[in-house]
C-alpha positions in Angstrom: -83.5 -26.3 98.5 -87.1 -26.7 99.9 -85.7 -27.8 103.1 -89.0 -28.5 105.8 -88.1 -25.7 108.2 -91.9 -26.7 110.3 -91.1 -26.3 114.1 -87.8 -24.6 113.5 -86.3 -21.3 114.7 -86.7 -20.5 110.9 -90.5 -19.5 111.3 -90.3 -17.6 114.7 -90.9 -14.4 114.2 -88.0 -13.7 116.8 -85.9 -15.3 114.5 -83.8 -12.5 112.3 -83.1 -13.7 108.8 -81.2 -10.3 107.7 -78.5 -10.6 110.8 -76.4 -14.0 110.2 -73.9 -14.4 112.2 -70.3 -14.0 110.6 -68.2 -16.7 111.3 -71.0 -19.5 111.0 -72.9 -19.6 108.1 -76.1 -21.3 108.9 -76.7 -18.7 112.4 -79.1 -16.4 112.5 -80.0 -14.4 115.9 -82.6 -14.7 117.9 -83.6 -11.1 119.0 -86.0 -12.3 122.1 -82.7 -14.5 123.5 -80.1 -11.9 122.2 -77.7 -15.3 121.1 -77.4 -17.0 117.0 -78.7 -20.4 116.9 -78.7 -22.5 113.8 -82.1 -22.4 111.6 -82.5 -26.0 112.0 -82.4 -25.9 115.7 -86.3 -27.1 117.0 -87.9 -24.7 118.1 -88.3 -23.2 121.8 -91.2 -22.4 124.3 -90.9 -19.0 123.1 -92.0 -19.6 119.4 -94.1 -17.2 117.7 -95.3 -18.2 113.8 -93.7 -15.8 111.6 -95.7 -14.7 108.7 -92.9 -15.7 105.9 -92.5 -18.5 103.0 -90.2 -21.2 102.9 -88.8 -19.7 99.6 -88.0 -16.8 102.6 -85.9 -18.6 104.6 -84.0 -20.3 101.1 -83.2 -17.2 100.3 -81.7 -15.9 103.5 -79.7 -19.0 103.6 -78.5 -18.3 100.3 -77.5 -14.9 100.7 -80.2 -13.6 98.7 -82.1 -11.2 101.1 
């Protein structure tokens, strides 16, 4: 996919790639804010840089992690 996920909640560290929220396929929750946002969603004065790859976030949209 290679999708530019740059200032999204994909690369906060809060963001949780393994706990995707069941009846929407692209939410992922947010464990500072307790909620599931989208991946693409910009991200909030809260960000933190995660330390993870692009091919990371592919994958966990693809149901590969």
């Amino acid at each position: 996919m290679a999708d530019d996920y740059n200032g999204r909640c994909a690369m906060c560290k809060h963001f949780n790639l393994y706990d995707k929220y069941r009846f929407c396929s692209d939410k992922y929750k947010c464990t500072l804010k307790d909620n599931y946002y989208p991946w693409s969603d910009r991200a909030c004065s809260k960000f933190e840089q995660a330390n993870r790859s692009f091919e990371t976030v592919d994958k966990a949209r693809e149901g590969r992690l």
